[in-house]
PyMOL CGO cylinders between C-alpha atoms (Angstrom):
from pymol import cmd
from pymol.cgo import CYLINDER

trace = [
    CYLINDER, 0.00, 0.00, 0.00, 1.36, 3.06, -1.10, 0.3, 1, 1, 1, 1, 1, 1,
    CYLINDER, 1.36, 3.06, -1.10, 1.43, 6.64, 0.92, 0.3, 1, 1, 1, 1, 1, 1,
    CYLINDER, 1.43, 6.64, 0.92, -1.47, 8.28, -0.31, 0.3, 1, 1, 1, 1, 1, 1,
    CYLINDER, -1.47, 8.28, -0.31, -3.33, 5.02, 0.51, 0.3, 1, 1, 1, 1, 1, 1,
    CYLINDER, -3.33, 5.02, 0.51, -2.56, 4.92, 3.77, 0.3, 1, 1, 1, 1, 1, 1,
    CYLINDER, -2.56, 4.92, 3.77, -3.02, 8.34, 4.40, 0.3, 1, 1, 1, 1, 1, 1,
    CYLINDER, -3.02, 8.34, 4.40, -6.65, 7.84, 3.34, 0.3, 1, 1, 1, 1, 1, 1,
    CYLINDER, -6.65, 7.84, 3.34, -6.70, 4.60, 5.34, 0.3, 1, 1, 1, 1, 1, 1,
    CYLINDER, -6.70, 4.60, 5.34, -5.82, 7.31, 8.19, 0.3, 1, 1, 1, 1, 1, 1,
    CYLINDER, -5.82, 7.31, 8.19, -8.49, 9.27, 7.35, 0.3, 1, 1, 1, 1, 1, 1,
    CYLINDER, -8.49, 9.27, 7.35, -11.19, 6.55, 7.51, 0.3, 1, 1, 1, 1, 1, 1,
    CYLINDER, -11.19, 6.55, 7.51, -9.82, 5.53, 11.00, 0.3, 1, 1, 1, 1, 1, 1,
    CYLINDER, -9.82, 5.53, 11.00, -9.91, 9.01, 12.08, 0.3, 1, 1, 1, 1, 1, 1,
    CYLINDER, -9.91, 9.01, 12.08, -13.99, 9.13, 11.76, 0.3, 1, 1, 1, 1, 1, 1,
    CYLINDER, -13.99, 9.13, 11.76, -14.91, 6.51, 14.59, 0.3, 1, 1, 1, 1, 1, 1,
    CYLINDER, -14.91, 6.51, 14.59, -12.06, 8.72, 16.34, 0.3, 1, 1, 1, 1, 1, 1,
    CYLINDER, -12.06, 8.72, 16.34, -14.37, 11.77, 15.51, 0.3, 1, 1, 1, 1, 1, 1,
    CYLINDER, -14.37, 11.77, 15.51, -17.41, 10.63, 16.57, 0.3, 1, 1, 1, 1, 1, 1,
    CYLINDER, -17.41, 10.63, 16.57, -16.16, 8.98, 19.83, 0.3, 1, 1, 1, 1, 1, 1,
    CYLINDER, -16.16, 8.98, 19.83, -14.70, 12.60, 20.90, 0.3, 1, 1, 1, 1, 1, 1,
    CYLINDER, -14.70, 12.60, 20.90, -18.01, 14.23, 19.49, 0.3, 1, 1, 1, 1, 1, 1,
    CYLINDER, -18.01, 14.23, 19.49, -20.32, 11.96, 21.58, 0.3, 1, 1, 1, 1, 1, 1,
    CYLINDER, -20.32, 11.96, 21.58, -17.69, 12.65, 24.39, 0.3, 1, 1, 1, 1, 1, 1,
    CYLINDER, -17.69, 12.65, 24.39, -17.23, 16.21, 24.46, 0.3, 1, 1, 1, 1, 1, 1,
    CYLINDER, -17.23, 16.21, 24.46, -19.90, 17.50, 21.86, 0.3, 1, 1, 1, 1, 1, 1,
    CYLINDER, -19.90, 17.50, 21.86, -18.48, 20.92, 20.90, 0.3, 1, 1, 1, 1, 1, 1,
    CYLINDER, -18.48, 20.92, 20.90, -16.98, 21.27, 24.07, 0.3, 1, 1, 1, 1, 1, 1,
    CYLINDER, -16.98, 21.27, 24.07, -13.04, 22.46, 23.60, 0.3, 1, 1, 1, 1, 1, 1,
    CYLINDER, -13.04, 22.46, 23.60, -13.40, 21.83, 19.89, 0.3, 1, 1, 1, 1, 1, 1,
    CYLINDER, -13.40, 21.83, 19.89, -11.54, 18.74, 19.96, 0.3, 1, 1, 1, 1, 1, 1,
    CYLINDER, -11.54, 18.74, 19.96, -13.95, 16.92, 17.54, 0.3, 1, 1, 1, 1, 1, 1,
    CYLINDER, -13.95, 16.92, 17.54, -13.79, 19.53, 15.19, 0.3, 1, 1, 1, 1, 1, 1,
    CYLINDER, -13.79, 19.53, 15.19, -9.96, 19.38, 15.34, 0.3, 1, 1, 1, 1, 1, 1,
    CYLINDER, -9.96, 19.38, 15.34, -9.91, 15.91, 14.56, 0.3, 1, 1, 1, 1, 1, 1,
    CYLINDER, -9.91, 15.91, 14.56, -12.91, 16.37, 11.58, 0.3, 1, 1, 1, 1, 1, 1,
    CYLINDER, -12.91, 16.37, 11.58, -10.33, 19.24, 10.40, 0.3, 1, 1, 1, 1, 1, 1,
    CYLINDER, -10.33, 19.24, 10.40, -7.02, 17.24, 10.73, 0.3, 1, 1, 1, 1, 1, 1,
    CYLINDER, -7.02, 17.24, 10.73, -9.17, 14.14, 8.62, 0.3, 1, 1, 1, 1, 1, 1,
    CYLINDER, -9.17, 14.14, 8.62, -10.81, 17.03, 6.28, 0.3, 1, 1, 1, 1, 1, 1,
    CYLINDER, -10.81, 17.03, 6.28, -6.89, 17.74, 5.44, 0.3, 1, 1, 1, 1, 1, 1,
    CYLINDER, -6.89, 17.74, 5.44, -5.45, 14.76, 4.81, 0.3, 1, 1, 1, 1, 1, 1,
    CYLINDER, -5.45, 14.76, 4.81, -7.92, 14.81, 1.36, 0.3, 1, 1, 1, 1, 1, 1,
    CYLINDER, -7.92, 14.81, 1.36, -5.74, 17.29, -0.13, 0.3, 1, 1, 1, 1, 1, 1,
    CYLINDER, -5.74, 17.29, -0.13, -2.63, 15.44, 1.09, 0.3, 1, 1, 1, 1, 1, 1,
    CYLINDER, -2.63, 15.44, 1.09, -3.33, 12.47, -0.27, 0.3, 1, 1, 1, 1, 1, 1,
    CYLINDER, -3.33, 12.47, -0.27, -4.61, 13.92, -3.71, 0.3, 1, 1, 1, 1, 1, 1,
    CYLINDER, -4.61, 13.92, -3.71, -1.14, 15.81, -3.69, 0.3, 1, 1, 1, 1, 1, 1,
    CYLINDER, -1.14, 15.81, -3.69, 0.83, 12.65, -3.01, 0.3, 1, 1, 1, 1, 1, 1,
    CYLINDER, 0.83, 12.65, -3.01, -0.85, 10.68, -5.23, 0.3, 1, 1, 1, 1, 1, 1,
    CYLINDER, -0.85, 10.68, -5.23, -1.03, 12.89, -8.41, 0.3, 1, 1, 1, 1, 1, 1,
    CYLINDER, -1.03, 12.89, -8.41, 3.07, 14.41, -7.47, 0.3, 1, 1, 1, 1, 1, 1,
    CYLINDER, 3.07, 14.41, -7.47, 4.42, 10.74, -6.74, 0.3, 1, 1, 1, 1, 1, 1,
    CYLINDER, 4.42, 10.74, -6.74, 2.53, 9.18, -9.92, 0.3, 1, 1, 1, 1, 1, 1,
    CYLINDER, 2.53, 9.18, -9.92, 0.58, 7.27, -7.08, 0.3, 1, 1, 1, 1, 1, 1,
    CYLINDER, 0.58, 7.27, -7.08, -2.93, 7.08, -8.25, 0.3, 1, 1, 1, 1, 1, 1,
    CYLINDER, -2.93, 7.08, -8.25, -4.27, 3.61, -7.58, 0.3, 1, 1, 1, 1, 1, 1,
    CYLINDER, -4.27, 3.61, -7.58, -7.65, 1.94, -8.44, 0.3, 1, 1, 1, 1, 1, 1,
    CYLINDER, -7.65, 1.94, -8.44, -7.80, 1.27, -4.60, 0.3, 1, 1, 1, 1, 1, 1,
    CYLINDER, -7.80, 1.27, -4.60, -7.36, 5.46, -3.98, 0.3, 1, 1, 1, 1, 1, 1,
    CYLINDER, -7.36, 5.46, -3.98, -9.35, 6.27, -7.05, 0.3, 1, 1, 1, 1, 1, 1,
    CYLINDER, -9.35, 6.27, -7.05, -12.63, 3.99, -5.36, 0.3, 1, 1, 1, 1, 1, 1,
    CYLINDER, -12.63, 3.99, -5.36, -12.11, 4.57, -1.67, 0.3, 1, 1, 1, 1, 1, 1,
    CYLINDER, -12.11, 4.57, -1.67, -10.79, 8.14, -1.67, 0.3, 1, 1, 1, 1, 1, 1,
    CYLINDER, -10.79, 8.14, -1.67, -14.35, 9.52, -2.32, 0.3, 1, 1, 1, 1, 1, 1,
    CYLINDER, -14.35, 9.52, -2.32, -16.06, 6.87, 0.06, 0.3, 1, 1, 1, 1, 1, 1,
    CYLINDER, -16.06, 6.87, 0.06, -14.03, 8.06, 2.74, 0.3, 1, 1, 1, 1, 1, 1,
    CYLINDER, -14.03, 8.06, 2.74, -14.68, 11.64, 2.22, 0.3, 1, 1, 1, 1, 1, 1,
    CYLINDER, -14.68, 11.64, 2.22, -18.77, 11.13, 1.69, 0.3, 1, 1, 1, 1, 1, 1,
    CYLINDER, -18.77, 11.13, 1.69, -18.49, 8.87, 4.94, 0.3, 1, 1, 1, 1, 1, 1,
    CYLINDER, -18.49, 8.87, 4.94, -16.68, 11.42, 6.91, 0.3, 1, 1, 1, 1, 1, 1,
    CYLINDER, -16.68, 11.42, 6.91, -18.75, 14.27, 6.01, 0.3, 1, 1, 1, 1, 1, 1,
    CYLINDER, -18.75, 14.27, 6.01, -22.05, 12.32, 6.41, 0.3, 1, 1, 1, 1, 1, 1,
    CYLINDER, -22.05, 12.32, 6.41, -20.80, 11.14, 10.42, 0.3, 1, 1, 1, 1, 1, 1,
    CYLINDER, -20.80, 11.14, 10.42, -20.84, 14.81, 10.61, 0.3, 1, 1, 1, 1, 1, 1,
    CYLINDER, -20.84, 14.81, 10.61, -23.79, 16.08, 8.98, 0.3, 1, 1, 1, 1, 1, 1,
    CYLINDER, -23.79, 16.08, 8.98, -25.37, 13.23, 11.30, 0.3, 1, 1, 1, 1, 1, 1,
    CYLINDER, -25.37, 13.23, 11.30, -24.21, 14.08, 14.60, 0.3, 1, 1, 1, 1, 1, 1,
    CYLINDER, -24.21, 14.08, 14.60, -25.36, 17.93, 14.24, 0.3, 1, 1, 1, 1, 1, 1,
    CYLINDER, -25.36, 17.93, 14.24, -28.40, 16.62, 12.73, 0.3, 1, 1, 1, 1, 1, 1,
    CYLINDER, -28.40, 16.62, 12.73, -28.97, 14.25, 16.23, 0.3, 1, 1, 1, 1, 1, 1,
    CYLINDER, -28.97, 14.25, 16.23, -27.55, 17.33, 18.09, 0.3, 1, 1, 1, 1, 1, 1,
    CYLINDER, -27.55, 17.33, 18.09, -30.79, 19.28, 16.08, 0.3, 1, 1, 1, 1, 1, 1,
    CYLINDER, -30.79, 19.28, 16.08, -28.14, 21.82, 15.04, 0.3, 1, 1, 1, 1, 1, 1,
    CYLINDER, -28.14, 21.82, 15.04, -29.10, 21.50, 11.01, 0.3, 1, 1, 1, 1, 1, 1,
    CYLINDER, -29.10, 21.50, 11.01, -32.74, 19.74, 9.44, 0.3, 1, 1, 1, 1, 1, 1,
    CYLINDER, -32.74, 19.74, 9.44, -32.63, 16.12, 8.64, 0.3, 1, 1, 1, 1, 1, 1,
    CYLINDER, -32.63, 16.12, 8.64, -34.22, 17.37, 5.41, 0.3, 1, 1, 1, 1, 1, 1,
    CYLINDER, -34.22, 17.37, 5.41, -31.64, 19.04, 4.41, 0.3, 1, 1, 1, 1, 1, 1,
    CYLINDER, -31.64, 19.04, 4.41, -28.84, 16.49, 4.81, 0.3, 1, 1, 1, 1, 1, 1,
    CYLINDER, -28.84, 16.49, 4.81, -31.12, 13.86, 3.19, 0.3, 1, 1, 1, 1, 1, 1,
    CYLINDER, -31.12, 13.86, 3.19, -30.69, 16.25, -0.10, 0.3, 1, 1, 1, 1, 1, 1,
    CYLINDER, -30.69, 16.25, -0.10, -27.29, 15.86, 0.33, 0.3, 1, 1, 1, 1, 1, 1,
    CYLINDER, -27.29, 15.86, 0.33, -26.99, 12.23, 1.33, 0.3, 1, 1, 1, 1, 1, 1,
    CYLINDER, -26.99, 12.23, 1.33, -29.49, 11.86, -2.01, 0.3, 1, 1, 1, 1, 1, 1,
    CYLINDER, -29.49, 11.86, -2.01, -27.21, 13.63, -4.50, 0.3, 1, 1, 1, 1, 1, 1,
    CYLINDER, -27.21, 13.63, -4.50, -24.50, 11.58, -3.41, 0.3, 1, 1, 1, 1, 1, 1,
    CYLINDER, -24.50, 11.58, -3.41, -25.83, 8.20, -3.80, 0.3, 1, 1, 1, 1, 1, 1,
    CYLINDER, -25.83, 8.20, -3.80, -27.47, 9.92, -7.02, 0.3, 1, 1, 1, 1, 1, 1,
    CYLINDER, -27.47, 9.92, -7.02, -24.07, 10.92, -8.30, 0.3, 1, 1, 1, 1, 1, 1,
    CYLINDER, -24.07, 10.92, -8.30, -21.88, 7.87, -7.23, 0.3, 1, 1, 1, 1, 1, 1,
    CYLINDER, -21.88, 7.87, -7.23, -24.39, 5.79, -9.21, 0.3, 1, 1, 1, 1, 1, 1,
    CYLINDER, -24.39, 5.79, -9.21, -24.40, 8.29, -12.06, 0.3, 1, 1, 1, 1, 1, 1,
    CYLINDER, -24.40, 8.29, -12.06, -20.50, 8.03, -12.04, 0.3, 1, 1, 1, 1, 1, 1,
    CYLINDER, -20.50, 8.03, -12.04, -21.09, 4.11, -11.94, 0.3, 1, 1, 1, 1, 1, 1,
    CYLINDER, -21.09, 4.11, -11.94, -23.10, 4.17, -14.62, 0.3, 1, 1, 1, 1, 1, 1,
    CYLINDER, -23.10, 4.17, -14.62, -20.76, 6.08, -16.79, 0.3, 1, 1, 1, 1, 1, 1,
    CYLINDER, -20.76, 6.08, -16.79, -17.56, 3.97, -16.04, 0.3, 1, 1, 1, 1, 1, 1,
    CYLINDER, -17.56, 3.97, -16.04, -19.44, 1.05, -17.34, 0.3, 1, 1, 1, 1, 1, 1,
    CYLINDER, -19.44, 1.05, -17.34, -19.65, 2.98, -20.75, 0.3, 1, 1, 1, 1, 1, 1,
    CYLINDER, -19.65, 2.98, -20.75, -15.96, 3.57, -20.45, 0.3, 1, 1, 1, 1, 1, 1,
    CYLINDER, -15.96, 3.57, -20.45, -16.67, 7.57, -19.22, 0.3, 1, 1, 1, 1, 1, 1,
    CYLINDER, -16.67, 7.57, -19.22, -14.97, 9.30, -17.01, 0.3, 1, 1, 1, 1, 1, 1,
    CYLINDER, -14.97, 9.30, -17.01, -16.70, 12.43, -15.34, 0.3, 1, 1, 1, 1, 1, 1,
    CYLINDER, -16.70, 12.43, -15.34, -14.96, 14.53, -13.71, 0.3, 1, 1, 1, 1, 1, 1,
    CYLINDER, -14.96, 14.53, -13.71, -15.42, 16.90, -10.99, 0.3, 1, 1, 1, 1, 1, 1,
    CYLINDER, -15.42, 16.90, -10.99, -16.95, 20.34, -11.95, 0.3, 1, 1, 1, 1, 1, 1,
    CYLINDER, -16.95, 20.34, -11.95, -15.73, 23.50, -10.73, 0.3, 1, 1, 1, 1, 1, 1,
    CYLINDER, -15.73, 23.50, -10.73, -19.85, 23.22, -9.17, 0.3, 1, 1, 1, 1, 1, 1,
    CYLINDER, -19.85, 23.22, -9.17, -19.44, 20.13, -6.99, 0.3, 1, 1, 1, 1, 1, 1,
    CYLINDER, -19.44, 20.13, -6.99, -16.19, 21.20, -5.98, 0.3, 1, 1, 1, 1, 1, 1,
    CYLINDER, -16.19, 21.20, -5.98, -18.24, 24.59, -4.58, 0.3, 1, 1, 1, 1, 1, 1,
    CYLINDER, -18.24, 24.59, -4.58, -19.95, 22.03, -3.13, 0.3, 1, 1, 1, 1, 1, 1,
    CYLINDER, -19.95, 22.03, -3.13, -17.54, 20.42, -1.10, 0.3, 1, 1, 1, 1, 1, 1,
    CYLINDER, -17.54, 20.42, -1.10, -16.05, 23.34, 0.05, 0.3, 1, 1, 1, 1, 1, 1,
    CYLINDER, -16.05, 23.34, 0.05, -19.15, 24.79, 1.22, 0.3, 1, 1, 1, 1, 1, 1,
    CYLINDER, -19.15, 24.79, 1.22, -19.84, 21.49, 3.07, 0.3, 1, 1, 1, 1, 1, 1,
    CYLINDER, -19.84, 21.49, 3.07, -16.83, 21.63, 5.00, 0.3, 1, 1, 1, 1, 1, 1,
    CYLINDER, -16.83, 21.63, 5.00, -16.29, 25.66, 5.81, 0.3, 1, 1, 1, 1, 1, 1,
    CYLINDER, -16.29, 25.66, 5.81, -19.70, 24.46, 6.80, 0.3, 1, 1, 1, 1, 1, 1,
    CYLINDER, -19.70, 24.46, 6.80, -19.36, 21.42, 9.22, 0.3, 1, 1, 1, 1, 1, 1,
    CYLINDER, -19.36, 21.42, 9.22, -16.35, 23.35, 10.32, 0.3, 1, 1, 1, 1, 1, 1,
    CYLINDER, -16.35, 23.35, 10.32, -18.02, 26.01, 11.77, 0.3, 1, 1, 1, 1, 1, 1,
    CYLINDER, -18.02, 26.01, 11.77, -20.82, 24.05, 12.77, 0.3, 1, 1, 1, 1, 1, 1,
    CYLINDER, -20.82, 24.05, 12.77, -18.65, 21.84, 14.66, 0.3, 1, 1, 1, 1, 1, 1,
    CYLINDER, -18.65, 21.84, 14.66, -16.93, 24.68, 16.92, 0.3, 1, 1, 1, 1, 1, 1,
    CYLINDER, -16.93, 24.68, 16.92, -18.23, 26.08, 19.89, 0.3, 1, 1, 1, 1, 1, 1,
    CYLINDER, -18.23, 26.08, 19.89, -18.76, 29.36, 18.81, 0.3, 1, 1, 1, 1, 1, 1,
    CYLINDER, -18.76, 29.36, 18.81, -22.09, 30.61, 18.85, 0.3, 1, 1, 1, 1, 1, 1,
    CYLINDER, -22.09, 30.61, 18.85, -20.77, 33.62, 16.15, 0.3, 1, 1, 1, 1, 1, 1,
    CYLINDER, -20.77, 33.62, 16.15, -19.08, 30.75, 13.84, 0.3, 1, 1, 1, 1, 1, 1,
    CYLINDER, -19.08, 30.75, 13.84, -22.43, 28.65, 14.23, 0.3, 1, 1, 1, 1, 1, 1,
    CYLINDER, -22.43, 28.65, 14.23, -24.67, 31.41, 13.11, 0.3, 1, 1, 1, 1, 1, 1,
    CYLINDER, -24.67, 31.41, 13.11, -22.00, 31.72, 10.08, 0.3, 1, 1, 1, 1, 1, 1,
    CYLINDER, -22.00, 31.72, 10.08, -21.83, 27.80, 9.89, 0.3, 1, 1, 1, 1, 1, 1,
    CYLINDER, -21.83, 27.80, 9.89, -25.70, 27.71, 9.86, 0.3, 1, 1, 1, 1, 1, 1,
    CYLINDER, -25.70, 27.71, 9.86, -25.99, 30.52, 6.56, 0.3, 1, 1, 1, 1, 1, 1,
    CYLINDER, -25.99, 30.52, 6.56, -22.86, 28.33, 4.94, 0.3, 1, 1, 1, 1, 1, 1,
    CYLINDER, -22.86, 28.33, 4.94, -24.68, 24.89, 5.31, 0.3, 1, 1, 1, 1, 1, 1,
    CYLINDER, -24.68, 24.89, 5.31, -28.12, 26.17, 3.01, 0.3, 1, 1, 1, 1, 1, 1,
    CYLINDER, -28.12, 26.17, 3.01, -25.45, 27.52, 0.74, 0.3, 1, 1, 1, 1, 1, 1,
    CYLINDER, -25.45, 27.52, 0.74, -24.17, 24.40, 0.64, 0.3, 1, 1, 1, 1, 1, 1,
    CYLINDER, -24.17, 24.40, 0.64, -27.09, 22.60, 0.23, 0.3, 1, 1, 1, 1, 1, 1,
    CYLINDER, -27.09, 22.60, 0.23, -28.11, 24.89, -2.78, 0.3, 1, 1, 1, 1, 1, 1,
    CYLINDER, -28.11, 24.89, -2.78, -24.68, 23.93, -4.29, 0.3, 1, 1, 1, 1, 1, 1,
    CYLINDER, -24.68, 23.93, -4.29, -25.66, 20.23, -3.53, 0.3, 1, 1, 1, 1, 1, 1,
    CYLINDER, -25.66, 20.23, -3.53, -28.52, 20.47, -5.97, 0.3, 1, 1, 1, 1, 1, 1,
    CYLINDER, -28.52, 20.47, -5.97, -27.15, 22.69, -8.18, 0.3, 1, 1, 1, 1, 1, 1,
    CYLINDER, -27.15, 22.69, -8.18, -23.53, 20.58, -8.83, 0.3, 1, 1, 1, 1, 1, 1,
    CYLINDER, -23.53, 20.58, -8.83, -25.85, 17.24, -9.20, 0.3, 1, 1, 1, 1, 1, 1,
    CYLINDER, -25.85, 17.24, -9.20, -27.74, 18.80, -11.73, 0.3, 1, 1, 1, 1, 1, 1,
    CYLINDER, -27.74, 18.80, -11.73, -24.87, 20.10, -13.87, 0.3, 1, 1, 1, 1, 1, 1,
    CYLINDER, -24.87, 20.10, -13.87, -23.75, 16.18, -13.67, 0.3, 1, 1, 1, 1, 1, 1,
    CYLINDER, -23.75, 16.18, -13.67, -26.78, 15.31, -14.97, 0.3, 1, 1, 1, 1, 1, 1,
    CYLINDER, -26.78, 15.31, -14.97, -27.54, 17.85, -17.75, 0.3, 1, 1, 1, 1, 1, 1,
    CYLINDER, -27.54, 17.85, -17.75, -23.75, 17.54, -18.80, 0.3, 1, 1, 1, 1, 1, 1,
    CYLINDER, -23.75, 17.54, -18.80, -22.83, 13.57, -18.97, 0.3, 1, 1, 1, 1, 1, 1,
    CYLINDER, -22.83, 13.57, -18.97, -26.45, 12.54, -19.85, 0.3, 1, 1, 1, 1, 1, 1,
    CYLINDER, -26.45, 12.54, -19.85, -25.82, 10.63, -22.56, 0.3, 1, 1, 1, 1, 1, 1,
    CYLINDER, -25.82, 10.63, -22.56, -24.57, 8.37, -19.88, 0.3, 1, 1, 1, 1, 1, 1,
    CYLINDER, -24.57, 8.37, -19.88, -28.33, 7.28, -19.35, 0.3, 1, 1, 1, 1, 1, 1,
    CYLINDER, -28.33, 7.28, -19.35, -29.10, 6.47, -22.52, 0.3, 1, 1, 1, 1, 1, 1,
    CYLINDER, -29.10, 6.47, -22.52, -33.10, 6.31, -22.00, 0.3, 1, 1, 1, 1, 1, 1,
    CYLINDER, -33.10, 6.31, -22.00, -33.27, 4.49, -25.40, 0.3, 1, 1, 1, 1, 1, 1,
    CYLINDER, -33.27, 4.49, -25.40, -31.29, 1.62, -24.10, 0.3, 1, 1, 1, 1, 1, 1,
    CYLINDER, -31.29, 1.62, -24.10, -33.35, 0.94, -20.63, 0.3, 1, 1, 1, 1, 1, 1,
]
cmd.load_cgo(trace, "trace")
């Protein structure tokens, strides 16, 4: 297993870590939040490592983005449980993913590649600014947090929609 795998190996051990210290502490001295932010991180390290080192493995290509959707839905679920953000609102989100991952499916069977869009990349950045500031015990930041989250759910919609419109001859209606 290569470096970049292992470093998001790390990251999918750090989420029981995160919601163990969440449970613990809730948003008490931040230390959850740390942890979501140190995990959060070590996406862009192990993109860089992989892409700089010539790295990229089917393994990293597949479980990279499982472990990032798993990490930011533990934490879209705890501050749902902790009634900090609506359930219907992360169920949009939770919705475009699975929507999108099959979509992406879908498309790999037909030999197509889709790649991220400058709109679900938005989208992921709004999610975690979001959970960020959601996460910190800071009622200014969770105000901020709260506007940043429907921002991000907007982008949510809006990013699986420009999948859609863009790659769909991927469905190929006539085919079904």
């Amino acid at each position: 297993m290569n470096i970049a795998n292992k470093v998001t190996v790390l990251r999918l051990l750090l989420i029981p870590v995160f919601l163990v210290l969440y449970y613990i502490y809730g948003t008490d001295y931040n230390i959850a939040a740390i942890v979501f932010v140190i995990a959060s991180l070590t996406d862009a390290l192990d993109g860089h490592l992989a892409r700089s080192r010539n790295l990229v493995t089917t393994f990293g290509k597949f479980v990279d983005p499982l472990v990032d959707k798993l990490l930011t839905m533990a934490a879209f679920v705890v501050l749902v449980e902790a009634s900090i953000i609506p359930a219907w609102a992360v169920i949009i989100i939770i919705a475009r993913e699975l929507i999108i991952t099959g979509f992406r499916t879908l498309a790999a069977d037909k030999g197509i590649t889709i790649a991220a869009s400058k709109w679900g990349k938005l989208k992921t950045t709004s999610q975690m600014i979001a959970l960020v500031l959601l996460l910190l015990n800071n009622s200014t930041l969770n105000i901020a947090g709260v506007y940043v989250f429907y921002i991000a759910v907007i982008l949510t919609i809006v990013s699986g929609l420009d999948y859609i419109i863009k790659n769909k001859v991927v469905l190929d209606l006539e085919n079904i």
